[in-house]
N, C-alpha and C positions, 0 to 999 in steps of 0.2 A: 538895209541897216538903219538909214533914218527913220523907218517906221517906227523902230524898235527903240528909240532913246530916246527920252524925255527930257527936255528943256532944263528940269530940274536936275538930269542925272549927269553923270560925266560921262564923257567920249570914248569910244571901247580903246582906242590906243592909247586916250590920258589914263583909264583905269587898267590897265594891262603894266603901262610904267610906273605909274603910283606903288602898284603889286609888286614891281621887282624892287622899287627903295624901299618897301616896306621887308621885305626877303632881305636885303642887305645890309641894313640898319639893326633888325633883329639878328642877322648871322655874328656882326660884329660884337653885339652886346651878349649875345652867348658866348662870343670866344674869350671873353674878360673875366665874365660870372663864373662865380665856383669858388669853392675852399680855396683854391690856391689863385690869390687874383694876380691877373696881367694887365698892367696901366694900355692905356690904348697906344703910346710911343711906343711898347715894348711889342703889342699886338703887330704897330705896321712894320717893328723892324723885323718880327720874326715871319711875317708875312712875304715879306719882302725876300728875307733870304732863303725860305724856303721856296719860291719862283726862280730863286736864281740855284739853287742845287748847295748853298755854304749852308751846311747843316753841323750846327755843335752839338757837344752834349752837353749843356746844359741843361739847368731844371726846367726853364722857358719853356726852352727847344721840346723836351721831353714830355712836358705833361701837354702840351699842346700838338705837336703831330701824333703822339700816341696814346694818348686819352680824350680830349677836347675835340679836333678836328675829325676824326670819326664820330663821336658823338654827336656834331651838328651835322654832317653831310648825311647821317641817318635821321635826322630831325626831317629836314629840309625833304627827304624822300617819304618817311611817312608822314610827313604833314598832307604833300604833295598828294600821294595816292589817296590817303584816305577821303581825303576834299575832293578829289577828283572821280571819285568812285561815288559821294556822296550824290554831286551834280547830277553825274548820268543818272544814278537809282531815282531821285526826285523826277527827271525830264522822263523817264521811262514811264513812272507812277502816275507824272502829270500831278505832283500833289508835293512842296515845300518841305512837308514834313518828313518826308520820307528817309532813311537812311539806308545803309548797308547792311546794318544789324537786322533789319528786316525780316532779310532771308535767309538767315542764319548761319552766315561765314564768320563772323565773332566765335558764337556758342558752337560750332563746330570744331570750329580751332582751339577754342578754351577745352571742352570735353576729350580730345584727343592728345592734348598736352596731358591734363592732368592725369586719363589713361597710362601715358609715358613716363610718368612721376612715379606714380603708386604702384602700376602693377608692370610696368614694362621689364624690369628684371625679371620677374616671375613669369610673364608671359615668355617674352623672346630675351633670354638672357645673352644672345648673343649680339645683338642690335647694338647693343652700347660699343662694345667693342670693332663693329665692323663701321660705325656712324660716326664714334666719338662724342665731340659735342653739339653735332649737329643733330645728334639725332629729337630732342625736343623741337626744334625748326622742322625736321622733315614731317614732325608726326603730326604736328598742328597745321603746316603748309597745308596737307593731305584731310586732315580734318573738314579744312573750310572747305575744301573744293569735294569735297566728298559728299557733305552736307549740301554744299548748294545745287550741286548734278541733283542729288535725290528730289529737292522742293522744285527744279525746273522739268524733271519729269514729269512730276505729281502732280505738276500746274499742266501738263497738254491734254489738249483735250481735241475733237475734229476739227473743231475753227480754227485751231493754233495756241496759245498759250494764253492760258486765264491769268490776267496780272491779280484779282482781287483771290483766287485760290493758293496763288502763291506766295503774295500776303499770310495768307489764313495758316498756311502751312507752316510758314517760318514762324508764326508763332506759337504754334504747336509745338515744334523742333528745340526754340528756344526756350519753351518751357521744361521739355523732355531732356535738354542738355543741361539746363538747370538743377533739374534731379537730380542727375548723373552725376554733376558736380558733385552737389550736397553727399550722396554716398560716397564718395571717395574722400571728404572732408571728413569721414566719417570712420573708412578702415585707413587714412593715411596716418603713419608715426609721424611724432610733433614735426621733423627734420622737413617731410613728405609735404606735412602740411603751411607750412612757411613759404616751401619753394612754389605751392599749388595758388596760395595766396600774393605771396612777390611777382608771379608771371601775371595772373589778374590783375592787379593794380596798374600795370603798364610801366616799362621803363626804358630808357635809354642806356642805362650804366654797363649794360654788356655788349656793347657797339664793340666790334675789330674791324679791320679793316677786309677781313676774307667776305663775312655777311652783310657788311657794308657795302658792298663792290656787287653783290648778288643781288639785296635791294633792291637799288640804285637804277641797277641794268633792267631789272623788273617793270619798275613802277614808272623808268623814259620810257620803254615800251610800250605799257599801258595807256599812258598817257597820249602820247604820240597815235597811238589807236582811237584813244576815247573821242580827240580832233575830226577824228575822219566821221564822227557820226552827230558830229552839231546840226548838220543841215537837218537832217533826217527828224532826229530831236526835236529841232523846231516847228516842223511838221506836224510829227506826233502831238506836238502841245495843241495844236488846234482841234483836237480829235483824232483816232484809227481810221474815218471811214475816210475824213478828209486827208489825212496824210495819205492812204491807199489811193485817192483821185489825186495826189497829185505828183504820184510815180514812187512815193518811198515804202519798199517792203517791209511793212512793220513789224513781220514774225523774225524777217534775218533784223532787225536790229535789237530788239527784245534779246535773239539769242547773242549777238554780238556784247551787247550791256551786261548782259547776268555774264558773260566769260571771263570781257575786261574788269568788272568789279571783281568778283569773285580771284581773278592773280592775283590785283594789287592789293585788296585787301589783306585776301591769305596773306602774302608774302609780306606785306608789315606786321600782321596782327603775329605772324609766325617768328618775327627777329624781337617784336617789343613788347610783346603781351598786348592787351587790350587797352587803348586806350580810344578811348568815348567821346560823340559830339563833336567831334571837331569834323565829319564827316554833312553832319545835320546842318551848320551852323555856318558854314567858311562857303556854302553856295548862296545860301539866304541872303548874308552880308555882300557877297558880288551883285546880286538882281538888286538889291535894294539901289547899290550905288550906280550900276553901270546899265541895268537893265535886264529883259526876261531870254538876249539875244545869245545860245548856247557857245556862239563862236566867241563868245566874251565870255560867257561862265563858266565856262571848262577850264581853260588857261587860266581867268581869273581865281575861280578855287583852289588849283591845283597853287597859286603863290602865296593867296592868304592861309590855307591851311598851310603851307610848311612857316609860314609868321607866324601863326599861331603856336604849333608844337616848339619852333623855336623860343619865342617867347616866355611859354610855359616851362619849359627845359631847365630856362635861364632860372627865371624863381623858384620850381621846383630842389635847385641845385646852390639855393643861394637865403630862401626863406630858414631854413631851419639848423646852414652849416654849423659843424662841416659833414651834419649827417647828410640824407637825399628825400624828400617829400616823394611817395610813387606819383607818376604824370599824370596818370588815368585817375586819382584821385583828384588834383589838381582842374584836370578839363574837364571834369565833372561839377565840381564847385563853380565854375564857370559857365558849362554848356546847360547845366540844370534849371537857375533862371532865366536863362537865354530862350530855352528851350519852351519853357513855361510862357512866357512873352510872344513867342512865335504862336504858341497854342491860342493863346486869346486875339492872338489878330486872325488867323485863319481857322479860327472856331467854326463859321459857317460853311467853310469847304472841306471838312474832316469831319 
């Protein structure tokens, strides 16, 4: 471990706890923000009684256990997964830049929602009825992971799986799912095309507590997975042939990473729409501070991305009240010159 930290950097356990005040500080300032504000006394009494089970109806009570507090406990998970999915896709890549969108679990999940929007009546008219409202969640859930099985086929080859063809693929795919978009922008009615455009921009505002709970249970999971493959990771960063000499199977963990990404992804990109960069950007900022050590950047990502999304939540919900700014609009305006900044310092390795 002390190989891996630098004098300049912080300690994987001071950067580990730093992550979680940072996660609890943002949790707090998002449970305040929003059209209807809650003074921070009002926060810790309601806080407070809802640990203890004295729950009233009041307005408090009400817009915070059944609006607010599901809305950040889905913060905090897709913050969580997407930055955690980020990490492994970069440590996989061996390459900073890298994201999730890559391989095209976004634009799968985006192309199979808007599918659900436009033609899903006309195709399977019974689906609504048998799903509910779930059924946009199930159809883009099934999107990403549909899409990503197809570009981890297309990447094997007799060595085992080409990372640089599976690159090339996913942007092939996101090109092709981009199309797909564009035409269904195209035969959708205004209604169609509002709801095609609202789930794109990313949001939180339709958090319950049923998809909240499904999440959640997802993306500990994943995360709690992604753990098990730091060492290995760290490995791999020193090269395949060297991680191969020094006992780690680098095709099971390639397939391990493209699995774990591709749940947690799906399953946030599938409750909140798309939202962008905070995947790219929340591993970058752990290495810088803590180091390039996977057992710090996993868990590390997985806290500043849920700061992140929390944070932006906040302003999202607070910049333009008491309407809602989309989120993915939001980490975009954000992750764009971040993103641009990462590109000129790693110019020479990309």
């Amino acid at each position: 471990m002390s190989g891996l930290v630098s004098p300049a950097r912080l300690a994987p356990r001071s950067a580990l706890v730093l992550g979680l005040l940072l996660v609890a500080v943002a949790f707090l300032a998002g449970s305040a923000s929003g059209a209807y504000h809650i003074s921070p006394g009002q926060l810790l009494k309601l806080l407070g009684e809802a640990l203890s089970g004295s729950i009233t109806d009041s307005p408090e009570h009400l817009v915070f256990l059944n609006i607010r507090l599901p809305r950040l406990v889905l913060a905090v998970a897709a913050g969580a997964g997407l930055a955690m999915a980020g990490a492994l896709m970069q440590g996989m890549f061996r390459n900073p830049l890298a994201d999730p969108g890559l391989i095209g679990i976004s634009s799968g999940a985006a192309l199979a929602a808007g599918v659900a929007i436009v033609l899903g009546q006309r195709w399977f008219p019974d689906l609504p009825h048998s799903l509910g409202s779930w059924t946009l969640m199930v159809a883009a859930f099934l999107g990403g992971l549909t899409v990503t099985l197809a570009i981890y086929l297309f990447a094997q080859g007799p060595s085992g799986t080409h990372i640089g063809v599976m690159l090339l693929a996913g942007v092939a795919v996101n090109a092709l799912a981009g199309a797909g978009l564009g035409y269904l922008n195209f035969v959708a009615t205004d209604e169609q095309l509002r709801n095609i455009q609202f789930w794109l921009l990313g949001s939180l505002g339709g958090a319950r507590w049923s998809a909240v709970a499904l999440v959640a249970a997802v993306v500990g999971i994943t995360c709690a997975a992604g753990m098990a493959w730091a060492r290995p990771l760290n490995a791999i960063a020193l090269g395949e042939a060297q991680a191969e000499l020094l006992g780690v199977n680098v095709e099971r963990t390639k397939r391990a990473v493209v699995v774990i990404t591709a749940l947690a992804v799906g399953a946030v990109t599938a409750t909140t729409g798309i939202i962008s960069f905070v995947g790219l950007i929340a591993p970058h900022w752990v290495r810088l501070v803590a180091g390039p050590d996977h057992r710090v950047v996993l868990p590390g990502s997985a806290l500043l991305g849920a700061t992140l999304v929390l944070t932006a939540d906040a302003v999202a919900r607070t910049i333009v009240s008491p309407a809602e700014m989309p989120l993915g609009v939001l980490t975009a305006f954000i992750g764009g010159p971040m993103f641009l900044l990462m590109l000129r310092r790693f110019r020479g390795r990309v």
